[in-house]
N, C-alpha and C positions, 0 to 999 in steps of 0.2 A: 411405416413398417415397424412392426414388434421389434422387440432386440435380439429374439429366438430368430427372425426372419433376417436379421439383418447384413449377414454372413453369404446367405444362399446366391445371390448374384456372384458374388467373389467365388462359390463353391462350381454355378453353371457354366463361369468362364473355362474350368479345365475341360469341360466335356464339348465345349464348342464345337462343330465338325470333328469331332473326336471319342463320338460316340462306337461306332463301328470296330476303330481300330483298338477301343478300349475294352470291350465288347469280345471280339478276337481273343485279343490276348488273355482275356480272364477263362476263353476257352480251352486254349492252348495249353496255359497253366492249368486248368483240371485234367486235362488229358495225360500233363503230364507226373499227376501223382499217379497214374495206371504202374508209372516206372518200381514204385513201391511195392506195390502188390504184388507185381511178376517177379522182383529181385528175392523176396519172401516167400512166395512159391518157389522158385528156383533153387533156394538154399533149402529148404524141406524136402523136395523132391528128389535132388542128388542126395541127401544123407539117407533117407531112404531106399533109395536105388540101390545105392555102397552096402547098406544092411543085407537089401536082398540078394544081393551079387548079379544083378540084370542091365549085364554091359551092352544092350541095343536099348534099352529103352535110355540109360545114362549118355547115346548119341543122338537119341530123336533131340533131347531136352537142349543138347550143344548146339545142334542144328536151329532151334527155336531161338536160343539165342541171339544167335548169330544174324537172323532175322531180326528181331525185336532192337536187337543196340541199333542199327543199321535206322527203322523208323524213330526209335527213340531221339537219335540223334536228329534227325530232319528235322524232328517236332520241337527240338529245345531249341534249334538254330533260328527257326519263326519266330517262336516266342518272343526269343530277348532282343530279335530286331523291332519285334511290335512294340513291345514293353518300352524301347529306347524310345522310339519318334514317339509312342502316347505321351510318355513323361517328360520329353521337349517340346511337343506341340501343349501338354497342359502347364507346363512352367512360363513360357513364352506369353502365353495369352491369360495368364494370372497376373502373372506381373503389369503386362498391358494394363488390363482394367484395372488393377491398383493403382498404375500412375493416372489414369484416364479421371480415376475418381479425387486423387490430389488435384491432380489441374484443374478439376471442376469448381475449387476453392476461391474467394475470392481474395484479392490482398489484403483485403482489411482481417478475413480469415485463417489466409497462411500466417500474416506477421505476426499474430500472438503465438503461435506454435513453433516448436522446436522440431530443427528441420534434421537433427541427428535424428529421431523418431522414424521418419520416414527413408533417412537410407539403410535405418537398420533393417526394416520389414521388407525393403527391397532386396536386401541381399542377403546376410545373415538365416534371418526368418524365412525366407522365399527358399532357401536352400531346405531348411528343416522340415517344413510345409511340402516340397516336393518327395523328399523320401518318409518320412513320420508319416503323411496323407496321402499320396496318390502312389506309391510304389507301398506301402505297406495294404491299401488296397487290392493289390494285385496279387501280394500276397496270400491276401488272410481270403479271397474270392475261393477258393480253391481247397480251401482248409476242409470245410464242411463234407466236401465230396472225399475228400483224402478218408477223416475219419468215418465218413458211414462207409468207404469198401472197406475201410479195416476192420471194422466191426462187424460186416457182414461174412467178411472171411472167417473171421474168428469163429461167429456162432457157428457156422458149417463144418468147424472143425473140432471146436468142443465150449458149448456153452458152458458148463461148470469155471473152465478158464478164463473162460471171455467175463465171467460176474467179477473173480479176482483181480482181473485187469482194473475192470472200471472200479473195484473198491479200491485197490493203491494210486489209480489215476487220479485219484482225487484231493488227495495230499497237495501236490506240488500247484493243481485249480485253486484249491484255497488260500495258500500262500502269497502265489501272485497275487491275486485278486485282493489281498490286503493291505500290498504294496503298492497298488500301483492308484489309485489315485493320489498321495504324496507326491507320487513322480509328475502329473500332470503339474502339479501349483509348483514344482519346483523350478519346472521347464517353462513355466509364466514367468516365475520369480528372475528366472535368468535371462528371461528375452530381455524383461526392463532393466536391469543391469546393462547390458549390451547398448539399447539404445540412449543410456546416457553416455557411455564408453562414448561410442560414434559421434555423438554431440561436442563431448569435453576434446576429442579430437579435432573434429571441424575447426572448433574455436581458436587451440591453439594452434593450429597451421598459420589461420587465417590471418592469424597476430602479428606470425612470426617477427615481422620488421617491427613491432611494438616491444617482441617481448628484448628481441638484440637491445635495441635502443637504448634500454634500461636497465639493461644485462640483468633480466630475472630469470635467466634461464635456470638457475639452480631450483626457485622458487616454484616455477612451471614444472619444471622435473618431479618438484613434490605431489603439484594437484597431480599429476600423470599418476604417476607410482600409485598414488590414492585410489585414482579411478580404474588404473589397471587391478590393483589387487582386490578391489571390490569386485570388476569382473570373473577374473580366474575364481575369486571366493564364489560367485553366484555358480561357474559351470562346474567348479568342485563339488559342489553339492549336490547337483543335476547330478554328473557322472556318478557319483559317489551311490546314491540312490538309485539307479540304474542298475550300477554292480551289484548290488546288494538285491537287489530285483533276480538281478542274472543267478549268481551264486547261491540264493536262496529255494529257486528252480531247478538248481540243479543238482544240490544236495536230497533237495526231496525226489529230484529222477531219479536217482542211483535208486533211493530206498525204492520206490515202486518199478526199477529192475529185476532192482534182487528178489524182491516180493513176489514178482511174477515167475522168476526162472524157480526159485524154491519150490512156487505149489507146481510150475507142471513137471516136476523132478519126482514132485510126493505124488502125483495123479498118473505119470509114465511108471514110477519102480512101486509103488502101495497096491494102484488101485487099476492098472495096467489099461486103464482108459485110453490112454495119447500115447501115439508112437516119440520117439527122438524126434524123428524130423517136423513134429507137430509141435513139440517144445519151442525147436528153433525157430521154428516159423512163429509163434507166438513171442519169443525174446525179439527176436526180430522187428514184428510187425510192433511190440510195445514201444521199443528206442525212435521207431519212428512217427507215432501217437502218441510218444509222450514229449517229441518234438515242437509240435502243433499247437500242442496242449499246453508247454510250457511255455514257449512264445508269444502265444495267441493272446493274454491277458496284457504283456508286456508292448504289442503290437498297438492291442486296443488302446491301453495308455500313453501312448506316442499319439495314435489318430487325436484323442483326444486333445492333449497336450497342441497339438497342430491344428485343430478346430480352433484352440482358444486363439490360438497366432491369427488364425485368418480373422476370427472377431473383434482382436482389438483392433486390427484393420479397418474393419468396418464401424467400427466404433467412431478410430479417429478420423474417419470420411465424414464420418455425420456432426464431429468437434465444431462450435464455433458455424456454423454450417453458414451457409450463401445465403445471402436475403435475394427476394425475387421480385419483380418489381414491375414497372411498365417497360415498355419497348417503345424506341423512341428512333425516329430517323437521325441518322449523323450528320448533322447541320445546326449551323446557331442562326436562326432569321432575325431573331433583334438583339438578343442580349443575355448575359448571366447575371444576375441579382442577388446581393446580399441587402437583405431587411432584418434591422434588429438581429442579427446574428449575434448568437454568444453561445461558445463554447469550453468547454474542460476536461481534462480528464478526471481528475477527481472532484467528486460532489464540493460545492462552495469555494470551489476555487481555477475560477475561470483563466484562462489563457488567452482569449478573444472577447472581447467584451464589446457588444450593442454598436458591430459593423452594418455599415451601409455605404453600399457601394457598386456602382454598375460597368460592367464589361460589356461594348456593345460591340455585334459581331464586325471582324475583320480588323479590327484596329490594336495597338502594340500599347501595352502599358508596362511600367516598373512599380517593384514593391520595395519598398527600404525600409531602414528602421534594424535597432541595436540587436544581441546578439539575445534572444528567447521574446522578442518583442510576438512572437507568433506566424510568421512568415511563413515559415514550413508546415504550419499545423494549418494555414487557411489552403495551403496548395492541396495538404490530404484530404481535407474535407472536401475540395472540388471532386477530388478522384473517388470519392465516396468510401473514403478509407474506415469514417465514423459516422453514425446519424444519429447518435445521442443530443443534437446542438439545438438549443431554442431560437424561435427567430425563421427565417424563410433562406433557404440556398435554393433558387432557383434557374431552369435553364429557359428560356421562352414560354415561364411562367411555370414550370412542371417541376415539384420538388426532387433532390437532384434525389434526398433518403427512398421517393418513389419509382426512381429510374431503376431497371435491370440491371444490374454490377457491367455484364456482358455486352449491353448496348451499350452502358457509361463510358468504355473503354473504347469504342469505334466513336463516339463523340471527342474524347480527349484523350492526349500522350502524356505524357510527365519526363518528362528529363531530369536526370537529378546529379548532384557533382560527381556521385563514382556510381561510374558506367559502366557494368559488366560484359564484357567480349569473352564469348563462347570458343574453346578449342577448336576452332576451324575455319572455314576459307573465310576469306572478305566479302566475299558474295553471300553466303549463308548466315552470313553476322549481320551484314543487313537487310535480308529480307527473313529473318529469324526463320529460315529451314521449309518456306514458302514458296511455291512458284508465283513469278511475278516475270508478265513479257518483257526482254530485257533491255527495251525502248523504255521502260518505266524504270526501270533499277539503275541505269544510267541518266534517268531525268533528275533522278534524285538523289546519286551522288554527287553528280554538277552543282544541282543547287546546295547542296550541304556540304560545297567543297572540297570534293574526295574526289575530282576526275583526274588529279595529276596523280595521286596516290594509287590509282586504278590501272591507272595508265603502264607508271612504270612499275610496279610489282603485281599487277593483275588481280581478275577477279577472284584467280585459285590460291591466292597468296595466306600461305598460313598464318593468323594472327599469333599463335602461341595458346597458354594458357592465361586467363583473363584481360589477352591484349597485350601478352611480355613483349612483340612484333612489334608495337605502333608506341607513337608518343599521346603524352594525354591529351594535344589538341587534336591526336587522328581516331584517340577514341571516341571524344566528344562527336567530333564529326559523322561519327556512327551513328549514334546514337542519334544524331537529327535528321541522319538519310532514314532511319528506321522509319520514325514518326513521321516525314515528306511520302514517305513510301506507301504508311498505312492510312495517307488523307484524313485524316484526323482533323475538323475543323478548329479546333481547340490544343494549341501547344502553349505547357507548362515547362518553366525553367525554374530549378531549384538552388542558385547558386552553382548554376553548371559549369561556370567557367572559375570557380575559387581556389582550383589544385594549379590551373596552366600559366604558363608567365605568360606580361601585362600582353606584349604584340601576338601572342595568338588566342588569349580572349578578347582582344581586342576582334580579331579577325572572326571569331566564331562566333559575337555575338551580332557584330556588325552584318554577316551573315543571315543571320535568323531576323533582323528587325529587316532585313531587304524581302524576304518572302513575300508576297502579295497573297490576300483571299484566306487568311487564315488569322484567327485572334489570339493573342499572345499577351502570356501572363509572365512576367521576369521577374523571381525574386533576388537582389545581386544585391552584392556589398561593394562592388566596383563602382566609385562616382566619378563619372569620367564624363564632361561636358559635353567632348565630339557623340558619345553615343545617348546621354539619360536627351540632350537634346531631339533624337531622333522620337522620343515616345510621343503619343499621344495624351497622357497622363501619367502623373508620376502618384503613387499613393503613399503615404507615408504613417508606418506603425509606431505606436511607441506605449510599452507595455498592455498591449493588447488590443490598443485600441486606436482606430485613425484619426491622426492629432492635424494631416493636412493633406491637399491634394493641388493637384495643378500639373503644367507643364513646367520645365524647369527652369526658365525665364520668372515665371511666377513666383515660385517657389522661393527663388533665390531672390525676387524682389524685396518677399514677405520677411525676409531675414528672421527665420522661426526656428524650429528644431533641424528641418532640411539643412538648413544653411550651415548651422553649426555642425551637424555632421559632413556635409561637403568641406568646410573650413579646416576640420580636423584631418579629415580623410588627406586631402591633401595640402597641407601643412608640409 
């Protein structure tokens, strides 16, 4: 897709079933500039009347009135109910396919990105986007009809006034019009502002218990202050440029006002072409053509301005983008394979260095070894976090960099020590907002030891925010009914149980190694003889690379690196 084209899905989402009533309303709004034209007739036609002293025709004109407000009003009561549900049913279904296009992301592609970015454009930006684009649509739909009955009035009543017109309407066109692409890049410049705002916010929420701890609150107070004043500086300058936008249009109305009331003052008393009430109607009819006119550029520069909002949207959808891959059934038939494996982040300097080593299905292994030995970088590379790594990761021989991100994830779970609990029930935290028959959602909180926690505060029991409700072996616990839930033949542990005291990871790991028909990958720093003895293998890292393996009878025969870290460990 071009990067001209890249917007337009983001743009189709507002019209979705929402053609019709978009449609309507842009009718409704032309019908009701007719309001213009008859108020401007109306006001010429009494002052003439009063000239001519003809008090029946000055009551036909009441009468007409009195009519026209009467339809008027019906017709503006439609509109603004259309106008409302078009611009909640296109904000609703904008934001949808925005988020639709984030979650399309894969992990490896969210984590390098900043996620202040995407709630700015969900809320902030979504908000500007709906009025700046789809309500100034609505607006400016209507405009063209407005000025050609103004103009066509005019000429029927004196073109010599009507050329005057459009020579001082031209003033305050050009002005705008000079102004206003400055305001587009200023209204870019201030989105990105914003979404570091939102960012530097997240973070220090997120801290908070970091930043007490340390008592940097005065310190944090500083980054804040910074990034607040950098905001207000970015929409001062937006507004600021806006005003000057406004004020510059409107200085130049007065002049092509007066400009107009002067010549048909000189064309009614000079040249006795146009009566009074033709004057008015032409003062009249310019205040509100020059409305139109002055807005219109200032309108078009917001559409714009909110085009670029929806683009960087689509920009950042396409950032980093999803690799795509084969499709694979979720099942392991023989085994996971590391051959010659070595990987890095940075060029030349490897993290994992020339593994080998096989996980074959159903059976329960631990991974140990010091703290950067690479433990956690071999668990993201199963999850296909990175496929920069030389060497073969394989799943029943299919490299995993070939596998679909999307199937990858029905093949494996990853648990990791901080386990996110969503604001809501205990049922919807573990079946992540899913329907699942609730013979299965109680199979799998029994087996992930959440049936008494079920029991006695239920399945609608509010967790809080991120879990403030439960303890951390009841978040844990979640977090492996999720994964029992999503049958995943593949369960990864990251040091799951390194926040909980010893008796309930004792309990939740002990747990996880009971599961039958599922292969399991433990990374833990807990060496605890009752449970490393339950593995089937024990592999052991030590700066990057696997120094031994065994069960831990073995291991512990071998008296080698394992040993001394068991020795130490529990000293």
């Amino acid at each position: 897709m071009r990067k001209n084209d890249s917007a337009r899905p983001y743009i189709r989402a507002f019209y979705r079933k929402n053609h019709l009533r978009f449609l309507a309303a842009a009718v409704l709004g032309s019908a009701m500039q007719l309001e213009i034209l008859f108020v401007s007739w109306v006001l010429g036609e009494v002052l003439d009347v009063i000239a001519a002293g003809d008090a029946g025709r000055l009551w036909e004109v009441l009468r007409l009135v009195a009519v026209s407000a009467a339809v008027m009003l019906a017709v503006n009561l439609m509109y603004e109910r259309l106008r409302a549900e078009c611009l909640r049913r296109a904000a609703v279904q904008y934001k949808e396919a925005a988020f639709a296009a984030i979650s399309r992301k894969s992990i490896h592609a969210f984590s390098r990105e900043n996620t202040g970015r995407y709630i700015a454009l969900l809320t902030s930006d979504a908000e500007k986007i709906q009025e700046n684009y789809l309500a100034a649509a609505l607006w400016l739909i209507p405009q063209p009809f407005l000025i050609l009955g103004m103009l066509w009035m005019m000429l029927r009543l004196s073109p010599m006034l009507t050329l005057a017109t459009l020579f001082f309407l031209f003033l305050p066109v050009a002005g705008a019009m000079a102004l206003a692409s400055e305001l587009t890049r200023r209204e870019r410049a201030a989105s990105d502002v914003n979404e570091r705002f939102v960012g530097k916010i997240k973070d220090l929420l997120s801290g908070f218990s970091v930043i007490k701890s340390f008592k940097a609150e005065q310190e944090t107070g500083r980054v804040f202050a910074a990034e607040n004043a950098a905001l207000e500086n970015g929409r001062f300058r937006s507004r600021w440029w806006e005003g000057l936008l406004g004020s510059t249009a409107q200085a130049l109305g007065l002049v092509t006002q007066f400009g107009i009331f002067f010549t048909g003052a000189y064309l009614s008393l000079v040249r006795g072409s146009v009566t009074a009430g033709t004057v008015l109607i032409f003062v009249n009819l310019s205040g509100n053509l020059l409305n139109p006119v002055q807005t219109m550029p200032k309108y078009l520069a917001a559409r714009r301005a909110a085009r670029g909002l929806i683009g960087k949207l689509a920009d950042m959808a396409q950032e980093n983008g999803s690799r795509t891959g084969e499709t694979v059934e979720p099942a392991v038939r023989d085994s996971i394979s590391l051959e010659h494996l070595t990987f890095g982040y940075e060029p030349g300097r490897p993290v994992l260095k020339d593994l080998n080593l096989r996980l074959a299905a159903g059976k329960k292994y631990a991974l140990v070894g010091a703290s950067g030995s690479g433990k956690s970088t071999l668990l993201n590379l199963l999850m296909g976090a990175y496929d920069g790594y030389e060497g073969h990761l394989t799943v029943d021989g299919r490299e995993i960099r070939d596998i679909d991100p999307d199937s990858l994830y029905d093949l494996m779970s990853l648990i990791e020590q901080n386990v996110f609990i969503f604001d809501d029930t205990l049922r919807r935290n573990i079946t992540m907002f899913r329907e699942f028959p609730a013979a299965e959602v109680e199979n799998a909180a029994e087996r992930a030891g959440l049936s008494e926690l079920m029991r006695g505060r239920g399945a609608d029991y509010p967790c809080g925010e991120n879990g403030s409700g439960l303890s951390g072996g009841e978040r844990q616990r979640i977090s492996i009914a999720r994964a029992l839930l999503r049958k995943t033949p593949v369960l990864l542990l990251d040091e799951a149980t390194a926040a909980l005291d010893n008796q309930t990871a004792f309990s939740v790991t002990e747990s996880i190694l009971e599961l039958e028909g599922l292969t399991r990958l433990v990374v833990t720093h807990r060496l605890e003889e009752a449970l490393l003895s339950k593995y089937d293998e024990i592999f052991v890292l030590r700066d990057g690379r696997l120094t031994e393996r065994g069960t831990f009878d073995q291991l512990m025969d071998g008296k080698g690196y394992f040993y001394s870290l068991y020795t130490i460990g529990n000293v």
